[in-house]
C-alpha positions as CSV (number, residue, x, y, z in Angstrom):
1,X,73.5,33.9,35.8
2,X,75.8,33.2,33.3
3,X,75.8,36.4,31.6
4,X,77.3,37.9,35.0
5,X,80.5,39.5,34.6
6,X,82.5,38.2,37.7
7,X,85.9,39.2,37.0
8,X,87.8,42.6,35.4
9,X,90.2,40.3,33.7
10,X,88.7,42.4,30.5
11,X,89.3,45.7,31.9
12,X,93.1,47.4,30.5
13,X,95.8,46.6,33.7
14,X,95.5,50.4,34.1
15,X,91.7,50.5,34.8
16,X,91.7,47.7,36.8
17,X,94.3,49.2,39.1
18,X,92.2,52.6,39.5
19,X,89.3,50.0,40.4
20,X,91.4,48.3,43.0
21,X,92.3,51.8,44.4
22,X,88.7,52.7,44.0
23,X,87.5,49.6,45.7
24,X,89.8,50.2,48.5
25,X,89.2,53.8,49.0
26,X,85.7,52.7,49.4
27,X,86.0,49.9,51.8
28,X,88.1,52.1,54.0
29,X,85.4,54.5,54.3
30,X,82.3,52.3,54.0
31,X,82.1,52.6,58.2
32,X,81.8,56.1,58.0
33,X,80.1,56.6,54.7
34,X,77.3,54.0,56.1
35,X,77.0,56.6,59.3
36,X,74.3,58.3,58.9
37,X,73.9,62.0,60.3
38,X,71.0,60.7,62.3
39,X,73.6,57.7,63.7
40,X,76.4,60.4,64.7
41,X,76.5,60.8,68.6
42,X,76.9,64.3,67.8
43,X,73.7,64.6,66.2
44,X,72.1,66.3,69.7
45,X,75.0,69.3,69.6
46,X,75.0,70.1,66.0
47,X,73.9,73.8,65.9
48,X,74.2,77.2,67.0
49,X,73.3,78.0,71.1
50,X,72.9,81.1,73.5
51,X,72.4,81.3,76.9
52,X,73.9,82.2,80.4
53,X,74.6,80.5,83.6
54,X,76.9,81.2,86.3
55,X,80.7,80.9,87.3
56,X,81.3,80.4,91.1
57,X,85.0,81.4,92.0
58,X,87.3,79.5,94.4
59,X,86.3,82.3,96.7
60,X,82.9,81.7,96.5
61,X,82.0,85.1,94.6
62,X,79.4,84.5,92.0
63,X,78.7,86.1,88.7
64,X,76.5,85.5,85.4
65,X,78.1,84.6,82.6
66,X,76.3,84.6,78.8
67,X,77.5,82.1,75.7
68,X,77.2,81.3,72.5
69,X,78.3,78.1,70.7
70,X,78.5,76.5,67.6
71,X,78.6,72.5,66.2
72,X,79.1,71.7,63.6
73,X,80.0,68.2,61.8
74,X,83.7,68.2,61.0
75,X,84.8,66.0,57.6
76,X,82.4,63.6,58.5
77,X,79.7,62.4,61.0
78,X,82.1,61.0,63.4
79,X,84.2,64.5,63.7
80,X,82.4,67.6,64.8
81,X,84.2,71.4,65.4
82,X,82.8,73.7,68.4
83,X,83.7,77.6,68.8
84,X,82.5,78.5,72.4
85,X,82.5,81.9,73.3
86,X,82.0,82.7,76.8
87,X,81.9,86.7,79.1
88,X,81.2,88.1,82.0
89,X,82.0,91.1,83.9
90,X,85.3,89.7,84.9
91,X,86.3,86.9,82.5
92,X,86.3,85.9,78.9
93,X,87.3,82.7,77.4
94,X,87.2,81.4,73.4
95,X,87.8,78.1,72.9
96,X,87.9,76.4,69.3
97,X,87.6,72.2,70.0
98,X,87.7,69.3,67.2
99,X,86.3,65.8,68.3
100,X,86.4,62.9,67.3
101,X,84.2,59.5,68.1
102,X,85.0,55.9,68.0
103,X,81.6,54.2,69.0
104,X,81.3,56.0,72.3
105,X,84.6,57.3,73.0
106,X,85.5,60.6,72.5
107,X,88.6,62.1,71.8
108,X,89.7,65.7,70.7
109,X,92.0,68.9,71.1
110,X,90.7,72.1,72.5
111,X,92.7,75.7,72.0
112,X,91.9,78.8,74.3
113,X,93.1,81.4,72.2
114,X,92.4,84.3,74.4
115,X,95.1,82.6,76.7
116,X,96.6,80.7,74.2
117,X,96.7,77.3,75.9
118,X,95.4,73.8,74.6
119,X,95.2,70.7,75.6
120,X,93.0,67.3,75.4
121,X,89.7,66.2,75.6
122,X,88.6,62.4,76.3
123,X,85.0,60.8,77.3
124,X,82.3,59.1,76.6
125,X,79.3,60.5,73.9
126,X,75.8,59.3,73.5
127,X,72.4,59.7,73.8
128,X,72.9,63.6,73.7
129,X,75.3,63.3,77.2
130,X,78.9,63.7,77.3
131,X,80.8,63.2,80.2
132,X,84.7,63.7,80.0
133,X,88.1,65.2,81.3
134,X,89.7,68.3,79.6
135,X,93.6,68.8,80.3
136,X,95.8,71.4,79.7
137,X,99.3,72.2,81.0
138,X,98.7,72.9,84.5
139,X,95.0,72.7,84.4
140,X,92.5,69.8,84.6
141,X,88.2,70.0,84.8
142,X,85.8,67.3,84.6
143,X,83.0,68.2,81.6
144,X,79.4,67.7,81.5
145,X,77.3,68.2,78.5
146,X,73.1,67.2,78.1
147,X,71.7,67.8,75.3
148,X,68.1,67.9,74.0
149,X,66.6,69.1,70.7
150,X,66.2,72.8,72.1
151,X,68.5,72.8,75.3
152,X,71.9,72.2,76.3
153,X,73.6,72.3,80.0
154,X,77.1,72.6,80.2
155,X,78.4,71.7,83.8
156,X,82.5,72.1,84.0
157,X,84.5,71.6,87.5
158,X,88.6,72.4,87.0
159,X,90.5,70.6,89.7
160,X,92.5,73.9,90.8
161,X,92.4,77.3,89.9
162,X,90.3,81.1,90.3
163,X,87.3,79.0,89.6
164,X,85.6,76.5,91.5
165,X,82.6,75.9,88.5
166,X,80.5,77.0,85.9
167,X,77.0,75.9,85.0
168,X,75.6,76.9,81.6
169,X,71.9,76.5,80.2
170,X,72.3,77.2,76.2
171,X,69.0,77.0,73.7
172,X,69.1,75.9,70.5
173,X,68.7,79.1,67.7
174,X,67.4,78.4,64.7
């Protein structure tokens, strides 16, 4: 092994500092790099989904409500975007989201822009199951998400408000 070149003491100071920065760049990313799409616990939501479910208003009044969404992975496997699109008779909501996971933990920023209000997203991913809190000003709902190769249920319960819930069963489109 002595043949093995084991320093870059024969590389111009200039080269050897774009290594360095090279080096480091790498090892900074390695984590994520290493990731694999099939290791992200996003991997289950990545996609484009229809369906329809139900929103139950504080009143009790009940009406069907269709939706379409779409995952997808954001810079890299730990990031993913949604756009959800939700309508029924009486309401509409759009909401753009960007998440982000550290091991389990999820964290992210959701915008409504129909009513122009955002807020924050925080949980736990994995397994194809999220269960979180989304907060906004004056508004808070606890989140449920299962997720299968082909199906999705969202479950979503704001604390206060004109609706009491809203249960969604979305299939996968290909």
């Amino acid at each position: 092994m002595s043949n093995c070149i084991t320093s870059t003491s024969y590389l111009p100071s200039r080269n050897r500092s774009w290594l360095r920065s090279g080096l480091a760049a790498l090892l900074l990313l390695w984590p994520v790099a290493a990731m694999s799409a099939t290791e992200s616990p996003f991997r289950p939501f990545v996609g484009n989904w229809r369906g329809a479910g139900d929103i139950v208003a504080a009143d009790g009044h009940r009406e069907q409500v269709t939706c379409r969404a779409t995952y997808a992975y954001g810079e890299n496997v730990v990031t993913l975007t949604q756009s959800l699109v939700c309508a029924s008779d009486s309401y509409r909501f759009d909401v753009e989201s960007r998440f982000v996971a550290n091991g389990s933990a999820l964290q992210g920023q959701w915008q409504e822009t129909t009513r122009n209000v955002a807020g924050s997203v925080n949980g736990q991913v994995g397994n194809g199951d999220f269960e979180g809190t989304v907060r906004g000003q004056n508004f808070t709902a606890q989140i449920s998400v299962k997720a299968n190769r082909s199906q999705q249920v969202v479950s979503i319960r704001p604390s206060a408000g004109d609706i009491a819930s809203m249960e969604v069963s979305l299939q996968r489109r290909r």
